[in-house]
C-alpha positions as CSV (number, residue, x, y, z in Angstrom):
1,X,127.2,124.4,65.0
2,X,125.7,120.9,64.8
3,X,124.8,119.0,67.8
4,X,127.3,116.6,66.1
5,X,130.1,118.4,66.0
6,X,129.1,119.1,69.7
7,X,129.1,115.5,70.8
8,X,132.1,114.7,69.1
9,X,133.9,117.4,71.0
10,X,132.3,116.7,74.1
11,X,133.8,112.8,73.4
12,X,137.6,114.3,72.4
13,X,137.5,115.8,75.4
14,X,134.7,115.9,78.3
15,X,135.5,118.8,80.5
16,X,133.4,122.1,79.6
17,X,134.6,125.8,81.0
18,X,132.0,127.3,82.6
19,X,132.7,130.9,82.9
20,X,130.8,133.4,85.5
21,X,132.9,136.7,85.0
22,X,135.8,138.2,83.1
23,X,138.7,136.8,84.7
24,X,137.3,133.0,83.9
25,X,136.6,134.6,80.4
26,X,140.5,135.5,80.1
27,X,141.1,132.5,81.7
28,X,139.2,130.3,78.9
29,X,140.2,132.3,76.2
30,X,144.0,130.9,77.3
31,X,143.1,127.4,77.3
32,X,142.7,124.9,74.5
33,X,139.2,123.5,75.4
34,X,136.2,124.3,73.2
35,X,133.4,124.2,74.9
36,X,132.3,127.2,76.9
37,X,129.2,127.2,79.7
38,X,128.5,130.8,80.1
39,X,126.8,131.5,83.0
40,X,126.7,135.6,83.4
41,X,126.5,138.6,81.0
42,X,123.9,141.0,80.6
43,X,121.7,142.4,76.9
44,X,124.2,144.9,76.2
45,X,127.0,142.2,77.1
46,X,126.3,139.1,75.9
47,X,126.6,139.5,72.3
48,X,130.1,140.6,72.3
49,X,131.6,137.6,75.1
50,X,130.0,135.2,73.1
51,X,131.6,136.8,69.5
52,X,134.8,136.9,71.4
53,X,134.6,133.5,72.2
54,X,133.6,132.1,68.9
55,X,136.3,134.4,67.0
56,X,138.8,132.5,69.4
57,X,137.2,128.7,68.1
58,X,134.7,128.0,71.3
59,X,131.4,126.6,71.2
60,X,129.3,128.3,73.5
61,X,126.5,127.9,75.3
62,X,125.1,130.1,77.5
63,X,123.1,130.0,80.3
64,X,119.9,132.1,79.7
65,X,118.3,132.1,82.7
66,X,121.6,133.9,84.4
67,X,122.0,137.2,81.4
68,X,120.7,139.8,83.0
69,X,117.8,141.5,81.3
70,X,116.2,138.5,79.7
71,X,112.8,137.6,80.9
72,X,112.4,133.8,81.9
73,X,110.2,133.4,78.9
74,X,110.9,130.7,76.0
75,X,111.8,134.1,74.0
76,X,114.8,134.2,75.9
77,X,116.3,131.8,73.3
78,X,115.1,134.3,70.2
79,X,117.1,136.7,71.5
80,X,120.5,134.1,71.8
81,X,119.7,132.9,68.5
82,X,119.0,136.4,66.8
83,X,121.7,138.8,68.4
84,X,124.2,136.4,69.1
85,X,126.4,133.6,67.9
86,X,125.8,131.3,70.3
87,X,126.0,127.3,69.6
88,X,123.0,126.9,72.5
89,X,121.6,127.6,75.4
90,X,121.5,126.6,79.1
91,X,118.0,126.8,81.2
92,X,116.4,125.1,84.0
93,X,112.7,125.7,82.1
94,X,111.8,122.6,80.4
95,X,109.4,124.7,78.1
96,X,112.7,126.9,77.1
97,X,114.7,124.1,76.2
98,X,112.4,122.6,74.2
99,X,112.1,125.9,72.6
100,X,115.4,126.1,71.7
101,X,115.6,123.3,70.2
102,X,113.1,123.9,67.6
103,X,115.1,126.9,67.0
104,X,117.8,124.8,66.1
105,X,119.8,125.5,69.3
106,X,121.8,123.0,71.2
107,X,119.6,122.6,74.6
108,X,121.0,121.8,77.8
109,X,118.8,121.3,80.5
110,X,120.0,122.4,84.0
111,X,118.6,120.5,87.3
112,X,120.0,121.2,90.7
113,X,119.5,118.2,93.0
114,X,119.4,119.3,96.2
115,X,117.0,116.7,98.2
116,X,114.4,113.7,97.7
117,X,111.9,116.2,96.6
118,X,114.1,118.2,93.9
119,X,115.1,114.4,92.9
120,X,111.4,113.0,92.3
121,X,110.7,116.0,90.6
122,X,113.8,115.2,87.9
123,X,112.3,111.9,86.8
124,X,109.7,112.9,86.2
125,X,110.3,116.1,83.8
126,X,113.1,113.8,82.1
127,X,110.6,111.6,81.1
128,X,108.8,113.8,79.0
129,X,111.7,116.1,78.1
130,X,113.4,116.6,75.0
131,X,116.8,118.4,74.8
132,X,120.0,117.5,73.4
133,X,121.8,117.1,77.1
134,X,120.9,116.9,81.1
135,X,123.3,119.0,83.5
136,X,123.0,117.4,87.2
137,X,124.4,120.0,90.0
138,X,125.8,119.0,92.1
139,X,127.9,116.7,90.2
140,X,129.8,114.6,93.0
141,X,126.9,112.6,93.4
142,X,128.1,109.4,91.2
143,X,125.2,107.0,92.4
144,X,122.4,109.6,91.9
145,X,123.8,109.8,87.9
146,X,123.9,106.0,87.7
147,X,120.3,106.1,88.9
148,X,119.7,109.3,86.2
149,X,121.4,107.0,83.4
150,X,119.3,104.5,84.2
151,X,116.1,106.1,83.7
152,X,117.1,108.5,80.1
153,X,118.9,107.7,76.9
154,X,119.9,111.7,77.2
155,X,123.3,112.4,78.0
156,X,124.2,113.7,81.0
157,X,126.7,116.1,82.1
158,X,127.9,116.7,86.1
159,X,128.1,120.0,86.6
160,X,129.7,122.1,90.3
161,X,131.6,121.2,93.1
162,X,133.9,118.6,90.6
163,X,137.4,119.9,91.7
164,X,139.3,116.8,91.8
165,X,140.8,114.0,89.3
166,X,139.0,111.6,91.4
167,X,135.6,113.4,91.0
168,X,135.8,114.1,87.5
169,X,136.5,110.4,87.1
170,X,133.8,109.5,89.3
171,X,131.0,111.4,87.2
172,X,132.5,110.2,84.3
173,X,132.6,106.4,85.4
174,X,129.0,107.0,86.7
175,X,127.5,107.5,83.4
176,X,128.4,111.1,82.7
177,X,129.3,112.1,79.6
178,X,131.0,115.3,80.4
179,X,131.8,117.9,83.4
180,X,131.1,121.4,83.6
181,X,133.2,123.4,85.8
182,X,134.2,127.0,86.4
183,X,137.5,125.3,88.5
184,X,140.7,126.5,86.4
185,X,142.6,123.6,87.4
186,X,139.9,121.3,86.1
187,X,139.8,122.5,83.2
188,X,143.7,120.9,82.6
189,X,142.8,117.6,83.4
């Protein structure tokens, strides 16, 4: 799928699934949102959830540095691209991202944000980085994504922890283009 037709889902309607086992799987599978996070799987696995998915009309994503069995090498993404219909990938290593991309995968690029240190460390990769979209976790942090917005024309997405209307609205407000979230009841809003 284009990053395109990604975006424009992503503006219809800014709340992905993230899925991190088979009852969120059945769980997503029920709901009408498109766009899929997965965060768990293994080699044997991951090829079938994501066909699943995709025959049921997802875009899906999933997070390579989670499936169990890949190596944290950029060849992780050969092995999405090549035995599985995924959309793109998910991976806290820059270098992987960026080879996904030239792969022709959609490349999200995960940071958790956990102190000043972790925080220092962001700006400075995102200056040099290129992927299609930044993931921020924890995402109820709505002045540290104003600051993130300010610094990258990337699009950034607020991923864990959201589980109200008030936080969802919050990372969106804040700069955010989306939210990821594995809560169910987010997923409605």
């Amino acid at each position: 799928m284009e990053s395109e037709s990604i975006f424009e889902e992503l503006y219809s309607n800014p709340v992905i699934m993230a899925i991190k086992n088979n009852k969120d799987f059945n769980k997503c599978m029920q709901s009408d949102n498109k766009i899929v996070f997965v965060l768990y799987g293994n080699l044997e696995s991951i090829p079938t959830i994501v066909k699943k998915l995709k025959d049921n009309g997802k875009i899906v994503i999933v997070h390579e540095d989670l499936i169990e069995g890949l190596s944290s090498s950029t060849y992780a993404a050969s092995f999405i691209k090549r035995y599985t219909e995924a959309d793109g990938i998910i991976s806290t290593k820059p270098a992987n991202v960026i080879y996904a991309r030239k792969l022709g995968l959609f490349a999200v690029l995960r940071f958790f944000v956990f102190d000043s240190m972790s925080y220092e460390n962001m700006k400075q990769t995102i200056k040099d980085i290129s992927c299609d979209i930044i993931e921020i976790l924890p995402g109820v942090m709505p002045n540290i994504i104003k600051e993130i917005k300010k610094r990258t024309n990337i699009p950034l997405v607020a991923g864990g922890l959201i589980s109200s209307k008030e936080e969802v609205m919050a990372a969106l407000n804040s700069g955010s283009l989306a939210i990821s979230s594995s809560n169910y009841n987010v997923w409605q809003m």
